[in-house]
C-alpha positions in Angstrom: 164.8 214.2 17.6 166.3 210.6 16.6 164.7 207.5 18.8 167.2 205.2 18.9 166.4 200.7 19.4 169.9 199.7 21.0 169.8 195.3 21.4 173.0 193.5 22.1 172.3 190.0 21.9 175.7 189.1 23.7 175.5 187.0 26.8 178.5 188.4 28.2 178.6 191.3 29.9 181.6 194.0 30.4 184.0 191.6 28.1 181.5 191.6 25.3 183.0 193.2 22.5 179.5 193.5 20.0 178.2 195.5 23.7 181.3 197.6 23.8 180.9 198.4 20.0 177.7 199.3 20.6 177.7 201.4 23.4 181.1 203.7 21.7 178.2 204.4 18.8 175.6 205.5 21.2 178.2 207.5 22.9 179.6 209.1 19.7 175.8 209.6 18.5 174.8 211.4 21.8 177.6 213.9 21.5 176.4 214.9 18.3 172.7 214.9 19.0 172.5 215.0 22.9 168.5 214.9 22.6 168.3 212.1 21.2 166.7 209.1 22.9 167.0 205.3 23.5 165.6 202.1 24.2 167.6 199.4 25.3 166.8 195.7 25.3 169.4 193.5 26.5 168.4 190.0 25.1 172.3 188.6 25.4 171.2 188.7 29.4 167.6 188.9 29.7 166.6 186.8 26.5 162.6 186.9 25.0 160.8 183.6 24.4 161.0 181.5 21.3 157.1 181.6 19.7 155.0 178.3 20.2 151.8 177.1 19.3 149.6 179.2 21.2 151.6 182.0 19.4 151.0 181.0 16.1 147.2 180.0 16.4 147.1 183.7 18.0 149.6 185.2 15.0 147.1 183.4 12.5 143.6 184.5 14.1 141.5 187.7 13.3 142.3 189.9 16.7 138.3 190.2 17.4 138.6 186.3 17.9 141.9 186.3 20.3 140.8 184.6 23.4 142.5 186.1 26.4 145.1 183.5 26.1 146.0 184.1 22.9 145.8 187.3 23.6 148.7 186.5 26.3 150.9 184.6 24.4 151.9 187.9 21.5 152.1 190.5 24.4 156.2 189.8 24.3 155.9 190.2 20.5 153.3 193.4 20.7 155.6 194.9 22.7 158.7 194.3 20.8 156.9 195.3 17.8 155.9 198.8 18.9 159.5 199.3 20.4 160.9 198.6 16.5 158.1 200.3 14.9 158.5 203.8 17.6 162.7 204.2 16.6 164.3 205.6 13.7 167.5 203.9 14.5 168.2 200.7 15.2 171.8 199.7 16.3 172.4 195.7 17.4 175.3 194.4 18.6 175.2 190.6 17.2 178.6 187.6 17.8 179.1 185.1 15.1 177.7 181.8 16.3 178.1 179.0 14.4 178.4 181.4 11.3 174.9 183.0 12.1 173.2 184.7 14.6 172.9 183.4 18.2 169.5 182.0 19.4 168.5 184.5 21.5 168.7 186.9 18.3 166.7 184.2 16.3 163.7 184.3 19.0 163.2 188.4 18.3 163.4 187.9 14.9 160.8 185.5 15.1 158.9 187.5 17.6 159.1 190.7 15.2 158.3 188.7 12.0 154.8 189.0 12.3 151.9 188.6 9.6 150.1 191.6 9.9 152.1 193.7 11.8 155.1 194.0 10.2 154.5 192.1 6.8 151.6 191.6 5.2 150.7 189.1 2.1 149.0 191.0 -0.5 148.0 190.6 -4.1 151.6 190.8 -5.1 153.1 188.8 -2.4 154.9 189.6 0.3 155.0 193.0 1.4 157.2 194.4 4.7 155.9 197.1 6.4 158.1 198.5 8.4 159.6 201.7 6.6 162.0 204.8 7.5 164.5 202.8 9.6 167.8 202.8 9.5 169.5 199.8 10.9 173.4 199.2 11.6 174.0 195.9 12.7 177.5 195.3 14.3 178.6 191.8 14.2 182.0 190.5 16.0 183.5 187.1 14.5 186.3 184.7 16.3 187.4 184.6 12.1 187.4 186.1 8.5 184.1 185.2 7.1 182.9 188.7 5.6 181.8 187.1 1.6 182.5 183.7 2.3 180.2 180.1 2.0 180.7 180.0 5.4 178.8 183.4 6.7 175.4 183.1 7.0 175.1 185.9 9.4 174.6 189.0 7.2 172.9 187.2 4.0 170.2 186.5 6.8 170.0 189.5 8.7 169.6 191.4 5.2 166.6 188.7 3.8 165.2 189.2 7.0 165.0 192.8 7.6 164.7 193.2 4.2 161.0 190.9 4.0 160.1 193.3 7.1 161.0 196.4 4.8 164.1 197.6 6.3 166.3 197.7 3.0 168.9 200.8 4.8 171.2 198.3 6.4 174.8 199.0 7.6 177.4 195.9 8.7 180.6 196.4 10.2 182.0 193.5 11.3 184.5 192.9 13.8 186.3 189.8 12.3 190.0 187.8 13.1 189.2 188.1 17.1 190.2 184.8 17.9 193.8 184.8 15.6 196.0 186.5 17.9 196.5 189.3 20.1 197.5 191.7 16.8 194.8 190.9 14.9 192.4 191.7 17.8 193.7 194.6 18.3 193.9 195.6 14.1 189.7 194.4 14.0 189.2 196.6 17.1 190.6 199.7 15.9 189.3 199.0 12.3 186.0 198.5 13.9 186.2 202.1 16.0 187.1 203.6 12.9 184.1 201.9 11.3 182.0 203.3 13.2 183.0 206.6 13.3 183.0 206.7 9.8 179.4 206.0 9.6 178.0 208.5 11.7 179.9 210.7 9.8 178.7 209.6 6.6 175.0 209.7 7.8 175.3 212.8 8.8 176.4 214.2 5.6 174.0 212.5 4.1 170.6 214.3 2.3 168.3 211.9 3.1 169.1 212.2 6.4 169.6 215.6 7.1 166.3 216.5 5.1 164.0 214.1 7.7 162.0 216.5 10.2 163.0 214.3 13.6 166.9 215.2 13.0 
């Protein structure tokens, strides 16, 4: 059975397109595999808190020296953690801002990106810990910046994951939303399609079909 981490980071609500996106995958996934199950965090509306210094003296310190208020300030993060760590899937709905990731996105990646818990720093370096996911990351732009200087969005999202240990990453992006009502309409339907497409092609795939929980 397939645990599925849905996050739309949009702070609009039913005129989001990144939450529509989103939700047509879960939809599409849940007729295929009607068992499977999902948490949702909706940080566009109900956003977690950027880390501060009582969470990085507590991030930094041995857990058998955590005062109570240290103790306090990485519950959010504990509890983000174990949601990341407890799904197979991950699916986040992310807009362009600024040509990267808005800041409520930013404070979970911060929250997740934790020493210990899902990286560690060994004799080699830097190693993520965080294995066996698969992660597709749908991203909605106002204009074309797929491969350009100018997008900073996926390059990020892929170091990122990618430190944690997450190296199975899917982007579709939704792009030319903002330059007219045709090519709106031409990024939506490429995006449905998009999508489609990629449950399709993880379902044919071996890797997938050969894990126990499908």
């Amino acid at each position: 059975m397939t645990h599925i981490l849905h996050l739309d980071s949009s702070p609009r609500g039913d005129r989001s397109l990144s939450r529509a996106l989103t939700k047509q995958f879960i939809h599409l996934w849940k007729q295929i595999h009607p068992n499977a199950t999902v948490t949702y965090r909706d940080l566009g509306h109900y956003p977690v808190s950027p880390i501060d210094e009582a969470w990085i003296a507590a991030a930094f310190s041995p857990s058998t020296e955590l005062s109570p208020s240290l103790e306090a300030a990485l519950m959010i993060s504990d509890e983000l953690i174990d949601e990341l760590l407890a799904a197979d899937l991950l699916i986040f709905g992310i807009p362009m801002y600024n040509y990267s990731v808005p800041a409520n996105f930013k404070a979970y990646i911060d929250q997740i990106v934790r020493v210990g818990r899902t990286f560690i720093i060994g004799s080699d370096g830097y190693e993520g810990l965080v294995h066996g996911k698969r992660a597709l990351v749908i991203t909605t732009r106002g204009g074309s910046y797929a491969g350009s200087s100018l997008d900073f969005q996926e390059p990020y999202l892929r170091a990122v994951f990618e430190f944690i240990g997450i190296t199975d990453l899917t982007f579709i992006h939704a792009e030319n939303l903002s330059m007219g009502a045709e090519e709106r309409q031409f990024a939506i339907a490429a995006a449905h399609q998009a999508i489609q497409q990629t449950i399709e092609a993880w379902q044919s795939s071996d890797s997938l079909s050969n894990l126990s929980y499908w």
